[in-house]
VOLOLUM-296982 format. One line per 10 residues: number of its first residue (from 1); their letters; for each residue x, y, z of N, C-alpha, C. Coordinates in nm, 3 decimals, m for minus. Layout:
NUM) A) X,Y,Z,X,Y,Z,X,Y,Z; ...
This chain:
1) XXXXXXXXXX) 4.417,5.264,2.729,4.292,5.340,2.721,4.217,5.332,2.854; 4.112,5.459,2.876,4.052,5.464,3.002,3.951,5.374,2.964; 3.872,5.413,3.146,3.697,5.357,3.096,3.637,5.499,3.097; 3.492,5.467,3.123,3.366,5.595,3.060,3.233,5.504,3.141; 3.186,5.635,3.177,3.070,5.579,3.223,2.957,5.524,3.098; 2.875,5.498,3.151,2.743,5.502,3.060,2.679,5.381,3.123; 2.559,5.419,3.061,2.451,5.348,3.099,2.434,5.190,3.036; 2.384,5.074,3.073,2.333,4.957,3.035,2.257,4.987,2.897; 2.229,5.049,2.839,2.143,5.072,2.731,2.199,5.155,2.597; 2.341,5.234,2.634,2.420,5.319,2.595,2.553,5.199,2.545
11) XXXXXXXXXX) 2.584,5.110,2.687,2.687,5.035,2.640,2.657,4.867,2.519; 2.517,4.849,2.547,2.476,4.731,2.457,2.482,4.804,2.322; 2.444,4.933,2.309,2.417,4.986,2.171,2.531,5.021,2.115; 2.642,5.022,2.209,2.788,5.073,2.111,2.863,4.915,2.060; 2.827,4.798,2.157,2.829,4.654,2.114,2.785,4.653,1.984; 2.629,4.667,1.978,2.560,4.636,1.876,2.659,4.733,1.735; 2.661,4.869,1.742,2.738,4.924,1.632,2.867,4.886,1.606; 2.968,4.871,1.704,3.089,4.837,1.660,3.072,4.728,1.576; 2.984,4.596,1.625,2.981,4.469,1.572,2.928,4.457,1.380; 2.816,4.564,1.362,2.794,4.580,1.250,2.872,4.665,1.183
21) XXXXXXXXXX) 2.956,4.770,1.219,3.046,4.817,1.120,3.162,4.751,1.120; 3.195,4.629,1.222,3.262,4.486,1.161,3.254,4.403,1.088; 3.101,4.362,1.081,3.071,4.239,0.995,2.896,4.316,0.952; 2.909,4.320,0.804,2.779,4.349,0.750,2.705,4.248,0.767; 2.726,4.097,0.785,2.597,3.999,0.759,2.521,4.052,0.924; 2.562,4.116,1.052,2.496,4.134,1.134,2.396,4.227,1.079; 2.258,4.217,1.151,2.140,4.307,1.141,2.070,4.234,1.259; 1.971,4.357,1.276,1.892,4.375,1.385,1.756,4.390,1.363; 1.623,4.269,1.390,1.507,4.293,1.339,1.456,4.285,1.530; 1.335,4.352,1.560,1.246,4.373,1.649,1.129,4.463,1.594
31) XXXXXXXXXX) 1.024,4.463,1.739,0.953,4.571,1.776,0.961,4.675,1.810; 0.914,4.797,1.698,0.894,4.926,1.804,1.105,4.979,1.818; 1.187,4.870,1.764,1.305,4.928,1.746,1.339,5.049,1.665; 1.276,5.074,1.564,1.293,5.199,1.506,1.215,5.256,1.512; 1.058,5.271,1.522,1.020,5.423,1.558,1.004,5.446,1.707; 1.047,5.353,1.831,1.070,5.407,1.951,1.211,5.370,1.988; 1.313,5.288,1.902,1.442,5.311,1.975,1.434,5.220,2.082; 1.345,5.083,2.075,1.354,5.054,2.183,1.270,5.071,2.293; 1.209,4.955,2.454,1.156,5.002,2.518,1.237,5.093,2.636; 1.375,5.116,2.626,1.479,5.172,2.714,1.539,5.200,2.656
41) XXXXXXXXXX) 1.544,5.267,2.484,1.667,5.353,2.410,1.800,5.270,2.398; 1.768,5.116,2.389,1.902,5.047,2.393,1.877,5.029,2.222; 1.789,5.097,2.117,1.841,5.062,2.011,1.835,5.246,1.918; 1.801,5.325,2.000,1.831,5.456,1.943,1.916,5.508,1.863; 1.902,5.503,1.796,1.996,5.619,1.654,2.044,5.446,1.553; 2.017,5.366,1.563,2.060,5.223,1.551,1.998,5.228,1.358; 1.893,5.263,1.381,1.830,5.262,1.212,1.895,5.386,1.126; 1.956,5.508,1.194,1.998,5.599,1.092,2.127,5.584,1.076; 2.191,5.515,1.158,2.346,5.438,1.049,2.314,5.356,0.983; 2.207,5.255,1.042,2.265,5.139,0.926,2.137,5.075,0.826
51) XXXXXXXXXX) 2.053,5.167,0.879,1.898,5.163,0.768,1.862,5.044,0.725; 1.836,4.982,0.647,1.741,4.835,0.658,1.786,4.741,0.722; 1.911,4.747,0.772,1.970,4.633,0.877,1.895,4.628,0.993; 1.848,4.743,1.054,1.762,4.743,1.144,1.618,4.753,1.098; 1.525,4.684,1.155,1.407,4.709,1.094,1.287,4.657,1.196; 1.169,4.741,1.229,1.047,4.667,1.278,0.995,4.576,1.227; 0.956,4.519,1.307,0.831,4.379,1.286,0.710,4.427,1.301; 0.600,4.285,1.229,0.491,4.304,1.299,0.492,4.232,1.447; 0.412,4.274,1.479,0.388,4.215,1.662,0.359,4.048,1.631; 0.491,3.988,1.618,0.465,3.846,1.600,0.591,3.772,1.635
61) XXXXXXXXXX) 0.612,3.719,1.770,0.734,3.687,1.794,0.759,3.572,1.742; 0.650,3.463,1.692,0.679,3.351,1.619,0.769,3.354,1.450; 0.702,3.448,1.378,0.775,3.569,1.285,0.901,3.539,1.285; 0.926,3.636,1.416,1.040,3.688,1.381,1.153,3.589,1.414; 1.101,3.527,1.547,1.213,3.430,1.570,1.264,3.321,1.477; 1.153,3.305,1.392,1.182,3.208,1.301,1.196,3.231,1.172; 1.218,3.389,1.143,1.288,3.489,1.074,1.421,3.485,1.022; 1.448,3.499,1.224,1.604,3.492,1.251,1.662,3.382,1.235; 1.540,3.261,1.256,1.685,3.115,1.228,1.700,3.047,1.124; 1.585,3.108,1.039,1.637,3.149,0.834,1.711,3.197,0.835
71) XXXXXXXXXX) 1.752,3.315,0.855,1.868,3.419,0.789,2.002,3.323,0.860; 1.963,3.290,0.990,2.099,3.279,1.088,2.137,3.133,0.979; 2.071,3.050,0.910,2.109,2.919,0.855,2.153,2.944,0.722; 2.133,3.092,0.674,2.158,3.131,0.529,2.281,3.194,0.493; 2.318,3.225,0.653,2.470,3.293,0.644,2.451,3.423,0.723; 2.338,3.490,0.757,2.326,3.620,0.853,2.385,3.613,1.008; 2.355,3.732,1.046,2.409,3.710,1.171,2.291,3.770,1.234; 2.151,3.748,1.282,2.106,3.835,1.342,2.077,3.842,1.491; 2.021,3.950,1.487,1.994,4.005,1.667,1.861,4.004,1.642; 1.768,3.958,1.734,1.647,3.968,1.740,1.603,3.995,1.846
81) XXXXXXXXXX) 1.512,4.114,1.871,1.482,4.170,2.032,1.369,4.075,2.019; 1.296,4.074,2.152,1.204,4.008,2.204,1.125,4.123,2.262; 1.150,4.234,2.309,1.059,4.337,2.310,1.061,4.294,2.515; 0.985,4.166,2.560,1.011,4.190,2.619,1.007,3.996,2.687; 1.114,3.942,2.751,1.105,3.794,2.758,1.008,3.731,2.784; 0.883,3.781,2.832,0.787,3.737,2.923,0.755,3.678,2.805; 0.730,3.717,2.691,0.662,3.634,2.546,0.772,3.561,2.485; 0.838,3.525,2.550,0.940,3.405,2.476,0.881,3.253,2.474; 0.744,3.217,2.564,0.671,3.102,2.490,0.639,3.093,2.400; 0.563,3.206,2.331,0.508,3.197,2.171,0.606,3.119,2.124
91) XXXXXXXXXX) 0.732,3.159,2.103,0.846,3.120,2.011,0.942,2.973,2.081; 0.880,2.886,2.134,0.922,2.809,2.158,0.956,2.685,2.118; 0.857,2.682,2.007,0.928,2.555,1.871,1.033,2.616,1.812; 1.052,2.761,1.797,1.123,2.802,1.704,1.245,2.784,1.781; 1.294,2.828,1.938,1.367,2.829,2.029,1.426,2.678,2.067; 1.294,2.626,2.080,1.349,2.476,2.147,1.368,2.338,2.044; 1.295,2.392,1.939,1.304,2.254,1.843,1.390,2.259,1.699; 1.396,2.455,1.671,1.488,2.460,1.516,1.625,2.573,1.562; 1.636,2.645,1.664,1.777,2.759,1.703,1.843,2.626,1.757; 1.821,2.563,1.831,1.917,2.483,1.947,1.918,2.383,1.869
101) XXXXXXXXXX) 1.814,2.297,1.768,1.885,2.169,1.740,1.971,2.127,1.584; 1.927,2.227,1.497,2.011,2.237,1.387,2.104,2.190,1.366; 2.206,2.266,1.432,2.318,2.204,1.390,2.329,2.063,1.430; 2.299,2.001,1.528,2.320,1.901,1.573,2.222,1.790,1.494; 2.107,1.801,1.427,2.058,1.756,1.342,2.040,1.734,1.200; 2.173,1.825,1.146,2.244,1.838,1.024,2.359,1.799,1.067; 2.425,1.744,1.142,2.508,1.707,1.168,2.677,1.816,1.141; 2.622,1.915,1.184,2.728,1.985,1.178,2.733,2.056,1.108; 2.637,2.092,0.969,2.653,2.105,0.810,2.607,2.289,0.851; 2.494,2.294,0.930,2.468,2.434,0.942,2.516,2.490,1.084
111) XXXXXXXXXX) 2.496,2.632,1.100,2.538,2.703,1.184,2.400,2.850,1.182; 2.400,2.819,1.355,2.278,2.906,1.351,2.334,3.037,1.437; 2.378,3.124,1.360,2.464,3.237,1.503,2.383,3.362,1.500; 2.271,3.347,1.633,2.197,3.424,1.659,2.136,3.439,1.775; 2.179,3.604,1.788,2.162,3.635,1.938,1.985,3.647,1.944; 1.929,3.637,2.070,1.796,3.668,2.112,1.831,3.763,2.227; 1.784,3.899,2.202,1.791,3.982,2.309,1.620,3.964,2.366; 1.667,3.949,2.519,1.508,3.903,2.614,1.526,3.926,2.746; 1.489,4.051,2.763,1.459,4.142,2.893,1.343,4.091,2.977; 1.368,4.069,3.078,1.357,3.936,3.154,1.335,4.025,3.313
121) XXXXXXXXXX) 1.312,3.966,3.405,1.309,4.006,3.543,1.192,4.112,3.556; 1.172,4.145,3.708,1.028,4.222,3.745,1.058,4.321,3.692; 0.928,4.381,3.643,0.944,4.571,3.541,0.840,4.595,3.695; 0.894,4.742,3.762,0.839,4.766,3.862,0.614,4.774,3.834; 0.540,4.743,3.905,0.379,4.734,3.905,0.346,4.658,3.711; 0.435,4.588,3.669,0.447,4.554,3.532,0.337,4.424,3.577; 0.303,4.348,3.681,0.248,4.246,3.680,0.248,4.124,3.632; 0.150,4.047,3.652,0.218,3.934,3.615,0.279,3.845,3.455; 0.245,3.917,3.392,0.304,3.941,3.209,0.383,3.944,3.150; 0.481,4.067,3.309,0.546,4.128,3.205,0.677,4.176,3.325
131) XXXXXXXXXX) 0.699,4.078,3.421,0.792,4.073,3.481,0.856,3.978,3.562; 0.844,3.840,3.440,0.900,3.732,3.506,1.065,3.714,3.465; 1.100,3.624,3.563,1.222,3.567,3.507,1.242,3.425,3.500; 1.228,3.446,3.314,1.228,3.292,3.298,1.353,3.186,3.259; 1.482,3.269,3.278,1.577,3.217,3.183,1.669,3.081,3.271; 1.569,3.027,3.346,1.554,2.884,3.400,1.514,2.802,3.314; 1.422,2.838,3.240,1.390,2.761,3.186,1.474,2.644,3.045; 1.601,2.748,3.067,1.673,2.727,2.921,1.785,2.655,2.962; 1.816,2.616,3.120,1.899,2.595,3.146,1.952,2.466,3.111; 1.897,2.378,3.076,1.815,2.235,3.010,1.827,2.197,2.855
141) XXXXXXXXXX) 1.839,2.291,2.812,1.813,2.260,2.678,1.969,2.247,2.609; 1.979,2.158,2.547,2.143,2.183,2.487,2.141,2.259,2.314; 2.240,2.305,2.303,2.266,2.340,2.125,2.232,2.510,2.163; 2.196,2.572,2.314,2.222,2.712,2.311,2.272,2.736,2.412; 2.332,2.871,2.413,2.437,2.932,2.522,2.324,3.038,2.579; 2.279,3.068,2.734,2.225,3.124,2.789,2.318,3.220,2.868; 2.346,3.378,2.882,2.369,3.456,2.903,2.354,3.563,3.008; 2.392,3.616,3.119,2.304,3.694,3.170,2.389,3.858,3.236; 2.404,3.935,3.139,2.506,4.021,3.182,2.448,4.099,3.369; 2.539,4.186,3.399,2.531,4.228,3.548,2.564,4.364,3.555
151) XXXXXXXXXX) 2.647,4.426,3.441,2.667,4.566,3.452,2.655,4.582,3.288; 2.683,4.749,3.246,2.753,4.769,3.142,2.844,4.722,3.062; 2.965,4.681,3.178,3.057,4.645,3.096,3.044,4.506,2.998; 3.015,4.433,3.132,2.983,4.242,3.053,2.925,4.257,2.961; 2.772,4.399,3.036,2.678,4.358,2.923,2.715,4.368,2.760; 2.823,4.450,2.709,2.901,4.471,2.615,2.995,4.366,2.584; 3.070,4.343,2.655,3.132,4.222,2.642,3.055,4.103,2.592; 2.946,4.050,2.674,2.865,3.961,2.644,2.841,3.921,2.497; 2.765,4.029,2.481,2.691,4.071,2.337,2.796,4.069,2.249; 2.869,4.196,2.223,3.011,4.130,2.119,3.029,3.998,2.106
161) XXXXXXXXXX) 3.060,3.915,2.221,3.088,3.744,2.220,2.979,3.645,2.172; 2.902,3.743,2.190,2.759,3.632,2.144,2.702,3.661,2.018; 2.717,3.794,1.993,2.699,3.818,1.809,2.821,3.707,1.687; 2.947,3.689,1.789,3.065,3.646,1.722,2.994,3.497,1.679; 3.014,3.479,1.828,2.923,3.341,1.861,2.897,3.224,1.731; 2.936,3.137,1.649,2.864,3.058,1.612,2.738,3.012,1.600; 2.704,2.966,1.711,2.625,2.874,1.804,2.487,3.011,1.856; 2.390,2.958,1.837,2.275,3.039,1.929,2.300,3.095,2.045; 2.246,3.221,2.083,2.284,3.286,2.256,2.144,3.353,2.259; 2.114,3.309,2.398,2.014,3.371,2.451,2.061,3.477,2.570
171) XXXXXXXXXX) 2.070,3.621,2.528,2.101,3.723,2.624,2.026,3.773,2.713; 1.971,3.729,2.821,1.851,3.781,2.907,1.960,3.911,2.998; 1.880,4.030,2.939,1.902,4.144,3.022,1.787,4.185,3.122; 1.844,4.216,3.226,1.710,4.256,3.329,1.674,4.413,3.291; 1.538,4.421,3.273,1.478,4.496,3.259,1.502,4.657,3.355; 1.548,4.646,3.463,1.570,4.729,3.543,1.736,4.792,3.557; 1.798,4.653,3.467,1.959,4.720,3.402,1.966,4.847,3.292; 1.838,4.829,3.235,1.909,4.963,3.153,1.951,5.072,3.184; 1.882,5.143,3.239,1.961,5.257,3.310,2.057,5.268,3.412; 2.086,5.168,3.445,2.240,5.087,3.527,2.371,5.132,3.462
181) XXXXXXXXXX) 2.443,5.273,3.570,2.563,5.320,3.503,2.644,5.229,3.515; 2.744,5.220,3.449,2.901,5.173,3.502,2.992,5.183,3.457; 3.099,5.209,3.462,3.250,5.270,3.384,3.289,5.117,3.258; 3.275,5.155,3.177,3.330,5.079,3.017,3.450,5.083,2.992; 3.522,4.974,2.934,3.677,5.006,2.874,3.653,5.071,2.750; 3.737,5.138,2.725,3.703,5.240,2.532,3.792,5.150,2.474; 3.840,5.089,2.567,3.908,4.959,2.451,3.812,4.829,2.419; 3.832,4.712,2.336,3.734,4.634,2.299,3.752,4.545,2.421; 3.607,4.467,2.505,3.560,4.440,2.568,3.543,4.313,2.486; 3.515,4.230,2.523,3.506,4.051,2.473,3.474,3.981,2.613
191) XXXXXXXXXX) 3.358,3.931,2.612,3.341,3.853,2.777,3.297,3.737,2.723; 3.394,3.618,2.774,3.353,3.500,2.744,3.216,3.393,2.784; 3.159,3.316,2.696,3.026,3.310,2.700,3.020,3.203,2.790; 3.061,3.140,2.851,3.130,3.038,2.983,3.198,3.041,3.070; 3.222,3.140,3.156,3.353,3.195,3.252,3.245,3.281,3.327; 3.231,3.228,3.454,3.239,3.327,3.581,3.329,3.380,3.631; 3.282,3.527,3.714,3.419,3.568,3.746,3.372,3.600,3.906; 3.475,3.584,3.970,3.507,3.642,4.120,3.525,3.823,4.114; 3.396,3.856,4.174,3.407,4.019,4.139,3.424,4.050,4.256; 3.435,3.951,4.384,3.472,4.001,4.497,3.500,3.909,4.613
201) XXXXXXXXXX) 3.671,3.923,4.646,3.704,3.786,4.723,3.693,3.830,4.849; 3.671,3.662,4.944,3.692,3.631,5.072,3.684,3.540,5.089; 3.685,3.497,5.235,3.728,3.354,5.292,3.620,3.277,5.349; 3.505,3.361,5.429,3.442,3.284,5.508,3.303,3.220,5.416; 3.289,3.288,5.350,3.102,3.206,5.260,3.159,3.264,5.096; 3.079,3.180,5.083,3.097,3.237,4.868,2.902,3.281,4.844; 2.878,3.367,4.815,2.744,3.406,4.767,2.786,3.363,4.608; 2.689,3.301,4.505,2.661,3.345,4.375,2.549,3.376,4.303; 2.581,3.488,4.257,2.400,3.485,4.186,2.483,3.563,4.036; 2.361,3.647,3.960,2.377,3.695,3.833,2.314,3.820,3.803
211) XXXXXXXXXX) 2.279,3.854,3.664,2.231,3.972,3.664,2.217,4.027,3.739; 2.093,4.173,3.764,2.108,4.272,3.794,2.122,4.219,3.952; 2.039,4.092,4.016,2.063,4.098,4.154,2.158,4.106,4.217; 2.323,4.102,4.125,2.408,4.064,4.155,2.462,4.168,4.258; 2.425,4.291,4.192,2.416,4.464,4.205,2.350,4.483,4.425; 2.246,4.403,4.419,2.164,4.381,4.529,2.257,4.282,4.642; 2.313,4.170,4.597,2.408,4.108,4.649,2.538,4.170,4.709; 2.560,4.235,4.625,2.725,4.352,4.658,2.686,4.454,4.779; 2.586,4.467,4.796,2.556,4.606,4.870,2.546,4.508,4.997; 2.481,4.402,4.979,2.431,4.332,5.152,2.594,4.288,5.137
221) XXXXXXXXXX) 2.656,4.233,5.071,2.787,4.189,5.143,2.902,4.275,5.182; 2.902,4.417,5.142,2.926,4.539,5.224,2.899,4.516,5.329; 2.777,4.530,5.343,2.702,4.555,5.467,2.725,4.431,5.603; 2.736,4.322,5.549,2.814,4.200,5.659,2.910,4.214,5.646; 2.994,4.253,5.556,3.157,4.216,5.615,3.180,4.348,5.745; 3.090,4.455,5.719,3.142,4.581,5.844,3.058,4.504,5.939; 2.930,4.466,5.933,2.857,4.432,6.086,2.957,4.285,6.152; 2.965,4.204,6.073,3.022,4.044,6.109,3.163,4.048,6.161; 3.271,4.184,6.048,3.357,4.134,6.066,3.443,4.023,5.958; 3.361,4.004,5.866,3.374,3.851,5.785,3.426,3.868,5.645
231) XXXXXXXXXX) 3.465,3.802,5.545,3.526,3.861,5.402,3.429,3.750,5.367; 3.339,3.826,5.253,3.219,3.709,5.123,3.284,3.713,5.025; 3.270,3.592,4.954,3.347,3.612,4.785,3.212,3.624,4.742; 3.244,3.658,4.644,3.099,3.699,4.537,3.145,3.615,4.416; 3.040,3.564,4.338,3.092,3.502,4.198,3.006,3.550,4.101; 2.977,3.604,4.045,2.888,3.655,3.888,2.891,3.493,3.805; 2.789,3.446,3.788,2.768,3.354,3.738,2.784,3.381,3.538; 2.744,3.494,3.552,2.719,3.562,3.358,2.687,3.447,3.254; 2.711,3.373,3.273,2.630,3.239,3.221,2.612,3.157,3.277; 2.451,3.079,3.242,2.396,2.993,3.327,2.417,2.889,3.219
241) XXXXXXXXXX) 2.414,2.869,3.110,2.424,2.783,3.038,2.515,2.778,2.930; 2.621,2.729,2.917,2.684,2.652,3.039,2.706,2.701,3.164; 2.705,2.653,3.290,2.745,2.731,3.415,2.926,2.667,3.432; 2.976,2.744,3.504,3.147,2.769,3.481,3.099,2.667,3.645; 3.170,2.545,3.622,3.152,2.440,3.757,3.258,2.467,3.847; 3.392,2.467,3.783,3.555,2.541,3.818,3.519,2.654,3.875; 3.499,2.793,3.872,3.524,2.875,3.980,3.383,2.854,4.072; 3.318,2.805,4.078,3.209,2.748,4.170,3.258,2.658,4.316; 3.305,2.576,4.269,3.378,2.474,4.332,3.512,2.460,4.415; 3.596,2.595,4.301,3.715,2.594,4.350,3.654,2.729,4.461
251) XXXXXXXXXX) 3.584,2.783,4.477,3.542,2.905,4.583,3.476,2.833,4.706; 3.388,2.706,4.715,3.329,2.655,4.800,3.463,2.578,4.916; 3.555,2.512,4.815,3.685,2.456,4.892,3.713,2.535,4.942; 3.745,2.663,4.948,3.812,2.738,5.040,3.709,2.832,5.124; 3.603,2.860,5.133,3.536,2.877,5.208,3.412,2.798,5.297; 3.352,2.700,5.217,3.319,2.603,5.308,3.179,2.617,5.338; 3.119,2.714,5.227,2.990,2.792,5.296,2.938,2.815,5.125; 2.785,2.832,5.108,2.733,2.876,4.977,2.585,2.920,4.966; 2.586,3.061,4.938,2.468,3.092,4.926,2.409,3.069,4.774; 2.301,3.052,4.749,2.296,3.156,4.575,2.142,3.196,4.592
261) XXXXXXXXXX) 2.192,3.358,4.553,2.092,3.392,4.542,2.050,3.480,4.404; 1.883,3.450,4.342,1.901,3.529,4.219,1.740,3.568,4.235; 1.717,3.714,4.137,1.555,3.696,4.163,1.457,3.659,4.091; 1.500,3.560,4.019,1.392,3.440,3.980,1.338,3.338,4.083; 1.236,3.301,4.057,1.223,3.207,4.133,1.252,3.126,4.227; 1.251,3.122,4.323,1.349,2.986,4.387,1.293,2.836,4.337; 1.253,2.792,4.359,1.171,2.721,4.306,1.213,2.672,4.189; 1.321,2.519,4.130,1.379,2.473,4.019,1.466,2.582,3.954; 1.534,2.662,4.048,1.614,2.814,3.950,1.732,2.768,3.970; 1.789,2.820,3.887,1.956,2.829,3.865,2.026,2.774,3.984
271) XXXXXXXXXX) 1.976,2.817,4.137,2.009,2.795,4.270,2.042,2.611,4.255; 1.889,2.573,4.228,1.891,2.415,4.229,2.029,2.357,4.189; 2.047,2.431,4.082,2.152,2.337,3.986,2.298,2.363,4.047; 2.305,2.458,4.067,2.418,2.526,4.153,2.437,2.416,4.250; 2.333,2.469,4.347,2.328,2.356,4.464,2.367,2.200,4.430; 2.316,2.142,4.318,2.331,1.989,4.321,2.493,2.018,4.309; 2.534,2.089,4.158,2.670,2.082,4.115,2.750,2.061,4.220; 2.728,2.138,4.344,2.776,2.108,4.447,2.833,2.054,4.547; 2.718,1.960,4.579,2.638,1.833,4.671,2.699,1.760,4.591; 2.704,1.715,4.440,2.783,1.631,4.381,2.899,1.603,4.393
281) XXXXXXXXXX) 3.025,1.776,4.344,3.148,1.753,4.340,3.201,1.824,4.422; 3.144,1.850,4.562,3.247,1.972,4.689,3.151,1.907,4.778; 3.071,1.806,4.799,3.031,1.762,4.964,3.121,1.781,5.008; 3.238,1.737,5.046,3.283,1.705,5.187,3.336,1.826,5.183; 3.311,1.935,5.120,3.401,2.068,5.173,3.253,2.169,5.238; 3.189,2.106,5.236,3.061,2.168,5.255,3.076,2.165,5.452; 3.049,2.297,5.507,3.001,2.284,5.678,2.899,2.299,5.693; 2.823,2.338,5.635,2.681,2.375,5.695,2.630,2.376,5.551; 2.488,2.347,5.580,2.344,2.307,5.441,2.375,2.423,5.339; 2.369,2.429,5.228,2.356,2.538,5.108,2.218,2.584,5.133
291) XXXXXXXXXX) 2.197,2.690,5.135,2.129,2.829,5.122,2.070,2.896,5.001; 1.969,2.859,4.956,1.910,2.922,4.814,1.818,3.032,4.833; 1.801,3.137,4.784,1.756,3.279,4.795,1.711,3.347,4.659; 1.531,3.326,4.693,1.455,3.332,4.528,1.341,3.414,4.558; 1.297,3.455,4.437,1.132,3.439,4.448,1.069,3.369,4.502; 0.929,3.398,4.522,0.810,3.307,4.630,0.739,3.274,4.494; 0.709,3.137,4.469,0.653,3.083,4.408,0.486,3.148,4.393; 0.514,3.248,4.324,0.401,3.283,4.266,0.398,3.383,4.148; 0.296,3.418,4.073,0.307,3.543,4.004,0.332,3.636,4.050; 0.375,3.757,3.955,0.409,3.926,4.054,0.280,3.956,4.029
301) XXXXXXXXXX) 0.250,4.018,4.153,0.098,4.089,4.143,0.148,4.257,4.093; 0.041,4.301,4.071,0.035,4.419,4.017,0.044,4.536,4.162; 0.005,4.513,4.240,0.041,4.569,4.369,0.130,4.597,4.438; 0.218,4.724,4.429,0.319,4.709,4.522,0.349,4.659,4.615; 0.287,4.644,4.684,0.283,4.581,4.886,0.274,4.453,4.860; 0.185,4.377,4.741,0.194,4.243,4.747,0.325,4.219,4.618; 0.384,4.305,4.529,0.496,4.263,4.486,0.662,4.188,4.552; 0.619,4.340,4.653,0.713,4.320,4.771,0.694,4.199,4.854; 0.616,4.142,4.832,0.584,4.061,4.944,0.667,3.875,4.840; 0.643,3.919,4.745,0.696,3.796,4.633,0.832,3.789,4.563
311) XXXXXXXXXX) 0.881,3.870,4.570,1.029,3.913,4.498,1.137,3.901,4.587; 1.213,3.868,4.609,1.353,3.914,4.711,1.392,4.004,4.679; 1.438,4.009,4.790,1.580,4.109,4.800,1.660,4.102,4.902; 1.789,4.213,4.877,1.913,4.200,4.994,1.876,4.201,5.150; 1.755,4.216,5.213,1.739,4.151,5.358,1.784,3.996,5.366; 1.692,3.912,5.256,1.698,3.810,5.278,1.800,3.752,5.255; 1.875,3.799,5.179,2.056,3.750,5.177,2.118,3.769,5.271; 2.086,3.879,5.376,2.194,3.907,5.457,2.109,3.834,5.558; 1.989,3.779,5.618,1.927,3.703,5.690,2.005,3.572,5.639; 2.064,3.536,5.524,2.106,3.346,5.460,2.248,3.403,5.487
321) XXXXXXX) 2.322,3.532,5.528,2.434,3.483,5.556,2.479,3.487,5.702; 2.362,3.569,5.809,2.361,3.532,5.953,2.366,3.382,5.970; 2.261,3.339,5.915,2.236,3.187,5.932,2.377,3.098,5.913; 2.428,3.103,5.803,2.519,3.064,5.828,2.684,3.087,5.896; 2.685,3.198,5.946,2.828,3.273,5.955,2.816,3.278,6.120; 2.661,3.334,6.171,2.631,3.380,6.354,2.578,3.304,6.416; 2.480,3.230,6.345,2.380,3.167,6.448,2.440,3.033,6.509
């Protein structure tokens, strides 16, 4: 079978249907999912197949999350949007003290298999509310699997694997992926919820980052291998929790060089951990200092000119791979 284009919002929603006309205990509760389809049409036409499986909430993410890890302990399978991640504190007893520790506090007896969809990263002049990226924060916590698709395809893949999932998954999609084309297999897609992949080899530096920046990453390492001369491997991290230590490690040995860059924070992000994993088990393959490439420790202002001024982007990657490759 071929692939097909479609959009980030087109390919999560054919995930989401295949998976429920697989297994009825899946359903889908959020905001604003059925009479707007979603804040990006990733749940459109979703309520007139499968009618009370999908269903609105009231505006209460404490609710719902703790909705979902009833049903998910009763035998359901659900999906629960978050509308939008920035409000994933409300729900943080429900997240950090009853999804993640259950099973491990029943000693095995229950099973909580439930996805949290949580759109995450800057929404362009969205400010400071409503365009953070927090899915650092989860990196820490054990008893859930943290997620972070990069195109269409994973993002399908992902989701299938994480509805299957047992175990809790937190799917942070970037907000600026939905309308992100990319060619789909029409065959079934399955992306494992622990496996990075090498989406693009070379010899001299390894960049890794995730989601949508990953997209931002690919274009600057175009852009150095024609100015430098040089081959970058790229690694898609697609999960941060667990992070895949093996193709991390085995990419630093042979190149000798490591950026990571993502656009969360710099500041305690994914980078950190990367970095130690590192410094721990590939020092001596290390030539030159690791390179982390984040956000500026602050809120997004509502201002374009001062957004820009707080967010990264692909300059500053291709400035962290002069540094290490020319200067």
């Amino acid at each position: 079978m071929g692939r097909v284009l479609k959009t980030f919002s087109e390919a999560t929603l054919e995930a989401m249907e295949e998976e429920m006309n697989r297994d009825p205990s899946v359903f889908v509760y959020g905001e604003d999912i059925v009479k707007q389809g979603g804040m990006w049409g990733q749940f459109k036409g979703l309520h007139d197949k499968f009618g009370d499986r999908v269903r609105d909430t009231p505006i209460s993410e404490t609710a719902l999350v703790g909705a979902g890890v009833g049903a998910a302990l009763a035998g359901g399978r659900p999906i629960i949007d978050l509308h939008y991640a920035d409000f994933i504190g409300i729900t943080m007893d429900e997240v950090l003290n009853q999804m993640a520790k259950a099973h491990y506090m029943f000693g095995g007896q229950g099973t909580v298999p439930l996805v949290l969809r949580a759109p995450d990263g800057v929404f362009p002049h969205g400010a400071a509310q409503h365009s953070q990226s927090l899915e650092t924060w989860f990196v820490s916590i054990p008893g859930i699997k943290v997620v972070v698709p990069s195109t269409p395809e994973n993002g399908k893949g992902l989701l299938k694997a994480a509805i299957r999932s047992n175990n809790p998954v937190i799917f942070f999609e970037n907000k600026k992926l939905f309308g992100v084309k990319g060619l789909v297999s029409e065959s079934e897609v399955i992306t494992p919820l622990d496996k990075a992949e090498v989406v693009h080899e070379g010899k001299d530096l390894t960049i890794v980052s995730y989601g949508y920046f990953l997209g931002e990453v690919l274009k600057t390492v175009e852009q150095a291998e024609k100015e430098y001369g040089i081959t970058i491997e790229v690694i898609d991290l697609r999960s941060i929790n667990p992070i895949d230590e093996e193709t991390i490690i085995d990419s630093v040995k042979k190149t000798g060089k490591l950026i990571i860059a993502h656009e969360a924070i710099k500041t305690g992000g994914v980078g950190s951990e990367v970095s130690a994993i590192v410094s721990e088990k590939a020092f001596n393959y290390i030539k030159k200092p690791i390179i982390r490439v984040g956000a500026k420790f602050s809120p997004v202002p509502f201002s374009p000119q001062l957004e820009k001024g707080v967010t990264t982007n692909g300059g500053e990657v291709l400035l962290a791979i002069k540094k290490l490759l020319v200067e």
